[in-house]
SERO-4910 file (N, C-alpha, C, O; in steps of 0.05 Angstrom, whole numbers):
BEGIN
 pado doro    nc1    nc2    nc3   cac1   cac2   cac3    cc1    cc2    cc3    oc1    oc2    oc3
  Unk    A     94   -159    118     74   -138    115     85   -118     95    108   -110     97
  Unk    A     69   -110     78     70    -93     58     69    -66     67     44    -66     71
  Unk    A     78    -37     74     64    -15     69     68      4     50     92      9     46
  Unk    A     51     17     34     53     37     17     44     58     26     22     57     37
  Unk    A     59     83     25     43    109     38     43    128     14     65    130      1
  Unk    A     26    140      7     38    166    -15      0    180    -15    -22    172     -5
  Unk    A     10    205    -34    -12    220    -38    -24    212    -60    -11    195    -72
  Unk    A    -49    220    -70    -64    212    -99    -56    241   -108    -53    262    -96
  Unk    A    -52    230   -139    -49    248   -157    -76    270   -152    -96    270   -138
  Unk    A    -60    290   -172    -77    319   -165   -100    319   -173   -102    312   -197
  Unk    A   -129    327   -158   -159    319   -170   -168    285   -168   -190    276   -175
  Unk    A   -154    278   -161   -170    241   -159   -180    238   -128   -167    245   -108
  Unk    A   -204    226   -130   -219    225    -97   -212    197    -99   -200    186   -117
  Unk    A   -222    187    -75   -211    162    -53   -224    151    -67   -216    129    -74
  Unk    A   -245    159    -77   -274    136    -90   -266    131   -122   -271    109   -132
  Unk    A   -255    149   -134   -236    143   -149   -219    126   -156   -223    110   -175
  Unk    A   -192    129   -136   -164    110   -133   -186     83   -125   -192     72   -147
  Unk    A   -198     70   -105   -213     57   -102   -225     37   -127   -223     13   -132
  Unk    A   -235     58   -138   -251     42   -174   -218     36   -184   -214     13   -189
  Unk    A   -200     52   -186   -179     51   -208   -168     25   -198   -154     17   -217
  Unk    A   -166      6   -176   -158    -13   -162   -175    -39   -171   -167    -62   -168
  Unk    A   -189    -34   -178   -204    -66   -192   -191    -78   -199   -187   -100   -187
  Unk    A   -180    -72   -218   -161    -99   -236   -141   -106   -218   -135   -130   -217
  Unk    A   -127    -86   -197   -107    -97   -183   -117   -116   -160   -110   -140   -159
  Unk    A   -134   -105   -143   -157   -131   -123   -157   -149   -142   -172   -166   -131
  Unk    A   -152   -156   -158   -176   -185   -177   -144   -190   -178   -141   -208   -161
  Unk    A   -122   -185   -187    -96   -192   -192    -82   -203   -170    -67   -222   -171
  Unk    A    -89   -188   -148    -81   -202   -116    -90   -220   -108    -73   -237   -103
  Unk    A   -115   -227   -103   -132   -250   -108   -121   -267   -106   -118   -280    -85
  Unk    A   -108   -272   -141    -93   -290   -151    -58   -299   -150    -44   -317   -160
  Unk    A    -57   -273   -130    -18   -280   -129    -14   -299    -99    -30   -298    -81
  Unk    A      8   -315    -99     15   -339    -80     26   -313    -49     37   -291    -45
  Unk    A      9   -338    -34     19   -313    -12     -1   -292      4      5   -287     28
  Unk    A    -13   -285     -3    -36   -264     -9    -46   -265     10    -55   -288     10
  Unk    A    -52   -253     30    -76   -256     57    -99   -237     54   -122   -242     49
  Unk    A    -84   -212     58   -108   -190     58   -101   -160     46    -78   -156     39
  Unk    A   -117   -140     43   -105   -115     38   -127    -93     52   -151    -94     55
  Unk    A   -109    -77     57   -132    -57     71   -123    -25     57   -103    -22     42
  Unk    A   -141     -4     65   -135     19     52   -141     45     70   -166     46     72
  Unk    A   -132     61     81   -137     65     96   -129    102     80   -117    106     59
  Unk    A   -141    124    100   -126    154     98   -128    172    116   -148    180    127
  Unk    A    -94    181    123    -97    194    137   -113    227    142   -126    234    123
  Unk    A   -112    239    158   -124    264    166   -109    279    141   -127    289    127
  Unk    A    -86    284    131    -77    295    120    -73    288     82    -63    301     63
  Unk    A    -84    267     85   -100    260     57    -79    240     50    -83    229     28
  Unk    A    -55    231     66    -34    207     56    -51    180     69    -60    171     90
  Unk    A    -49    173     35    -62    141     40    -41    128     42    -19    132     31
  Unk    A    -52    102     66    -40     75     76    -49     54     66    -70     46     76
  Unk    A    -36     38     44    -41      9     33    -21     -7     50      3     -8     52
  Unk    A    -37    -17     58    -25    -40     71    -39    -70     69    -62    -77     75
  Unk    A    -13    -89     56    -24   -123     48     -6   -146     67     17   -142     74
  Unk    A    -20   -164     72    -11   -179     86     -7   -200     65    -22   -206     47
  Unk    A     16   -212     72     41   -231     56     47   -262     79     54   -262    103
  Unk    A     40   -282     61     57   -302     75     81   -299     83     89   -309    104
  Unk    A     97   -282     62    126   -289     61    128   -257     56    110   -243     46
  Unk    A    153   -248     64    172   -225     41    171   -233     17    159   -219      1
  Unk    A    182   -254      9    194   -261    -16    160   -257    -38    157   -248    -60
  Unk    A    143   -267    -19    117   -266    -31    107   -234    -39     95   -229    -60
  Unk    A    116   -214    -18    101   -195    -23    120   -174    -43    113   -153    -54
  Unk    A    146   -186    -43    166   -171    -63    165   -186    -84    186   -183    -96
  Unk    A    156   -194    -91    152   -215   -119    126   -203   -129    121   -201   -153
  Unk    A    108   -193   -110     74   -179   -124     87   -154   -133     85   -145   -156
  Unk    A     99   -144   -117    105   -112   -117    107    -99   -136     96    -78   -143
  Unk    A    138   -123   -152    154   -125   -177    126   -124   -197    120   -105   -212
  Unk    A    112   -150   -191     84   -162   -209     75   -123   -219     75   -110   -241
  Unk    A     70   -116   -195     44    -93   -203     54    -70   -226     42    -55   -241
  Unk    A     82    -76   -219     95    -54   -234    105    -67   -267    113    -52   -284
  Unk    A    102    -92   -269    114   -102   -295     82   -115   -310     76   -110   -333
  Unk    A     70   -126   -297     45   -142   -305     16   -116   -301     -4   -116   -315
  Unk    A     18   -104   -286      4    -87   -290     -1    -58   -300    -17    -43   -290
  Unk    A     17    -53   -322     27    -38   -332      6     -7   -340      9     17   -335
  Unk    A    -14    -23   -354    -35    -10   -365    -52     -3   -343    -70     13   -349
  Unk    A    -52    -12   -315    -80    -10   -297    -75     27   -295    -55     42   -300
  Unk    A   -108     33   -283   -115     55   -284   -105     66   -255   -104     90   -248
  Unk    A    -97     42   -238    -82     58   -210    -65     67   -216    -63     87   -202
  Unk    A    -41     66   -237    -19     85   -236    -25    116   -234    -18    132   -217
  Unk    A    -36    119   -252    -44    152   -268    -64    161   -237    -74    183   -239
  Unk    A    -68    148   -215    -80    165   -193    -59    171   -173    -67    187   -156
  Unk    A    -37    164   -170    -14    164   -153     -6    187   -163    -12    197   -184
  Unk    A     11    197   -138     24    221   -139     53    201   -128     58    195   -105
  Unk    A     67    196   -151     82    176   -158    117    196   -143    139    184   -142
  Unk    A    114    221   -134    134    221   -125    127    231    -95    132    254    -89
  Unk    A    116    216    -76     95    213    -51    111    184    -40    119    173    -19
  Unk    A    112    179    -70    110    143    -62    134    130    -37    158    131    -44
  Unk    A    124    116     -2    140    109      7    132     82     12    109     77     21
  Unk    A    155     59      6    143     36      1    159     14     14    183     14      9
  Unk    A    149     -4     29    170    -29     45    155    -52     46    130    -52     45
  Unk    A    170    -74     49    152    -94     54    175   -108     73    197   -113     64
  Unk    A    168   -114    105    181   -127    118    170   -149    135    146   -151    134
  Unk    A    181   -166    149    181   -184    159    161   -180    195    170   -167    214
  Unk    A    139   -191    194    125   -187    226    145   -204    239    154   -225    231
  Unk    A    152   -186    268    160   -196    296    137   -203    310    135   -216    330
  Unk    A    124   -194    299    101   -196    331     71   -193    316     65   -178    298
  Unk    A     54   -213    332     22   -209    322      5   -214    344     12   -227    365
  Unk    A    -13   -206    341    -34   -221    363    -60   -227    341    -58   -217    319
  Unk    A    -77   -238    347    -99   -249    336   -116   -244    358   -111   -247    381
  Unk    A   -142   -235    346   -173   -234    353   -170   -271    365   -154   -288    356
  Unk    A   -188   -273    383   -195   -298    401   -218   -306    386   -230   -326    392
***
């Protein structure tokens, strides 16, 4: 499991960062591994990205991806890039919907 926590840059709305994420949704899509991603914000305006990974190896191999292959996307310039707290670790434990 992937999480990213940080603030949006100064003046960008949710509906914003949101649009600025296109190219990266369409890029995930396409990476090995890939289950799901969700987006979430707290009361205090720190957004939670969180992606679900076959593997670590899978979701630290996108990670690298977003930052070298997606160079130009318009999500960077909405981050408040020194917010940024970022892990991707291994599930102990799940349960599943029946």
């Amino acid at each position: 499991m992937e999480i990213t926590r940080f603030h949006l840059a100064p003046g960008v709305t949710m509906k914003q960062f949101i649009a600025a994420n296109a190219d990266v949704d369409e890029w995930l899509r396409q990476q090995p591994g890939f289950i799901l991603r969700r987006i979430c914000v707290q009361d205090d305006g720190m957004v939670v990205d969180m992606l679900l990974w076959t593997s670590v190896a899978n979701g630290q191999r996108a990670a690298r991806g977003i930052v070298t292959e997606l160079t130009g996307s318009p999500v960077h310039a909405a981050i408040d890039h020194a917010t940024v707290d970022w892990s991707v670790r291994s599930c102990q434990h799940a349960v599943d919907a029946v």
